[in-house]
N, C-alpha and C positions, 0 to 999 in steps of 0.2 A: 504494500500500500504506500501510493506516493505521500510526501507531505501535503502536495493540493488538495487531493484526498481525505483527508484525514481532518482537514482543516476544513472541509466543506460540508464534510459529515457532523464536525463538531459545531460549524455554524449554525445548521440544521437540529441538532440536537439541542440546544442551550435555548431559543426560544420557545420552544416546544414543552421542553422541562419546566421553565419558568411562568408560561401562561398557565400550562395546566396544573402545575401544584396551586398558581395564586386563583385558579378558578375555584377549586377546592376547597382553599382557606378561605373565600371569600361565600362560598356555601355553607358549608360547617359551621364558621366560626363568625361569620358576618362582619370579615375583615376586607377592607381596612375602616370601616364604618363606626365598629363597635369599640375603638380608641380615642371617639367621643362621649362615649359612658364613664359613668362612675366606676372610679376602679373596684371597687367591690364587686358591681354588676359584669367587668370583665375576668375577672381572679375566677369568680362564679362558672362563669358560662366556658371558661377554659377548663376547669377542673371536671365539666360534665363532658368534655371532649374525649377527655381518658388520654391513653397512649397512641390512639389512632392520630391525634390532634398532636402530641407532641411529635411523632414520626414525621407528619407532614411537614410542621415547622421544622423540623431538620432537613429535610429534603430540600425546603424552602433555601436552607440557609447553606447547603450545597451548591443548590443551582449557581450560587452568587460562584463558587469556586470553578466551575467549570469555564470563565469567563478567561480564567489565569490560561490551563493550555489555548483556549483560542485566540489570545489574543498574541503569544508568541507564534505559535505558528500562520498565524495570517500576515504577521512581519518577515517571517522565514518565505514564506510563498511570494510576497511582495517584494522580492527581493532586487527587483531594478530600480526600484524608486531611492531616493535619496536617502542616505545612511541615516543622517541626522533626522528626520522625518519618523524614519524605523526606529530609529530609538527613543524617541521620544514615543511614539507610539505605545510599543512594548512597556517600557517606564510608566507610563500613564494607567495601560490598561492594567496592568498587572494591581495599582494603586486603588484603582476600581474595582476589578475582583475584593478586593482586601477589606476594603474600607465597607463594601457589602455585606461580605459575608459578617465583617463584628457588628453591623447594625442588624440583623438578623437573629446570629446567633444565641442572642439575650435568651429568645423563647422556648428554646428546649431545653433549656439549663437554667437559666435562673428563673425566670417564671414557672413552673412546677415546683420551686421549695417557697417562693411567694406565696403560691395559690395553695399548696399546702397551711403554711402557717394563716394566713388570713378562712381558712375554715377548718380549723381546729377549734372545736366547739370549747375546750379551754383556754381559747386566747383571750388575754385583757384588753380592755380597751388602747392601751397605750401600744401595744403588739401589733392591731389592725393598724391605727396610727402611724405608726414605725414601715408597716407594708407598703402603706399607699404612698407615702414620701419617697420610699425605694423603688419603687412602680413606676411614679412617674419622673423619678429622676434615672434612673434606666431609658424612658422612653424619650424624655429629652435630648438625653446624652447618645448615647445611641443610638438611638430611633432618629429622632431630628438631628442632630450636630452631625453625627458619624454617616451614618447610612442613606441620610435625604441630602441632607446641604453637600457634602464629600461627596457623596454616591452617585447625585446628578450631576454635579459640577463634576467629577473627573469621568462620568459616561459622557455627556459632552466634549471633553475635551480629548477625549481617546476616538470619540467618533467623527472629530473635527481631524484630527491628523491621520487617521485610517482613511479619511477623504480624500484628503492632499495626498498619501500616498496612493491612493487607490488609480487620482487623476494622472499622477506621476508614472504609475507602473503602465506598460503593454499586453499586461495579462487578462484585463477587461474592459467595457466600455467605460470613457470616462464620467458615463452619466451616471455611472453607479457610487462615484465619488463626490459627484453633485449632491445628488442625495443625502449623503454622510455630512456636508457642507450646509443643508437645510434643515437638516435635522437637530445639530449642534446646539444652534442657540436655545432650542425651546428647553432643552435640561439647563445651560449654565442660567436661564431667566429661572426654571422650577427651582433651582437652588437656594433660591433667592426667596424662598416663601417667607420664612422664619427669621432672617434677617433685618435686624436695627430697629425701627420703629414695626416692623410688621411681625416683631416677635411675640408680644400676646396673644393675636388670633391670626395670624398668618396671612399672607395680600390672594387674595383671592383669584387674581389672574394668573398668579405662579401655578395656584396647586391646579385651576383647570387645567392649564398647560402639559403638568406631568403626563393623565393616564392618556393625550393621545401622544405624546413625544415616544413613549413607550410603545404606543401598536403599531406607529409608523416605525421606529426601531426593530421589536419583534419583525414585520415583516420586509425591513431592508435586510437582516440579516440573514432570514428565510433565500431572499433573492442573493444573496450575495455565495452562498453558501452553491444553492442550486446552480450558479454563474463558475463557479469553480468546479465543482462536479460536471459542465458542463463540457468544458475548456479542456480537465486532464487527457 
């Protein structure tokens, strides 16, 4: 198996993973919706998920990993386009894999000894208290600082130079780099939700922005992947 190959099948696979675990969670668990409840009514509604609910969130929080080999082998395959380009690339994305998966991974590991301790029928008051401070300062940190503001801003900026390389390389149409080129700004603007004055309730043009920046994403990467398997 070539690395074009291999890299087109993993383009192929990583939105595909990512849609349908977040269809799931978002069935199940009535995410990302139900992270405007009360953390109790979340802790709650998590711990009646059981283990089927935590596997997913782990799944979830792989997917984000599988981004690390595609995003070096889409630079190894792109291999005529300008060095510096490629390596900023690969640098980038790999930071996006990364910064993903720790905004994620909170929910199959720390959220289960949470959602334990807040329904332990002998917790004191001051124990729930202590939960929901840890809850939502997990979900800030993490959630928002780490995985949205990081996670959009450097998927933007890895699909901003995956563009320029894409237009750079002779390995496909350069409109497939255009794409990556239009697509950029709408994450480094979603990043931007939570930032400065729109950090108490977030700018609401940013966060519409996200879920289509992501289907157009999911399906440029579909096409790009198809474009490669096309080509070897």
């Amino acid at each position: 198996m070539t690395t074009q190959v291999l890299t087109g099948l993993l383009l192929l696979v990583l939105p595909v993973a990512y849609n349908g675990l977040y269809t799931l969670l978002a069935r199940s668990f009535d995410y990302p919706d139900i992270l405007r409840r009360p953390t109790g009514q979340v802790l709650e509604r998590f711990t009646a998920g059981g283990s089927r609910l935590v596997l997913l969130w782990w799944g979830f929080a792989m997917s984000a990993v599988l981004l690390a080999p595609a995003v070096v082998l889409l630079s190894a395959t792109l291999g005529d386009a300008n060095p510096t380009v490629l390596a900023l690339a690969t640098a980038i994305g790999l930071l996006t894999a990364l910064v993903q998966f720790l905004g994620l991974v909170r929910w199959p590991f720390a959220v289960p000894y949470l959602a334990r301790l807040a329904g332990d029928p002998a917790a004191t008051p001051a124990t729930r208290d202590a939960v929901e401070v840890v809850f939502q300062t997990l979900n800030r940190y993490l959630g928002v600082a780490v995985g949205e503001h990081l996670g959009y801003l450097f998927t933007g900026l890895w699909t901003a130079l995956a563009g320029v390389a894409l237009i750079q390389s002779e390995l496909l149409h350069p409109l497939f780099g255009v794409v990556g080129l239009l697509l950029a700004p709408l994450f480094v603007l979603g990043s931007l939700e939570f930032v400065g004055p729109f950090e108490p309730r977030g700018w609401k043009l940013a966060g519409t922005l996200v879920p289509f920046a992501y289907i157009g994403w999911s399906v440029w990467l579909l096409a790009l992947g198809i474009g490669l398997l096309a080509t070897a």
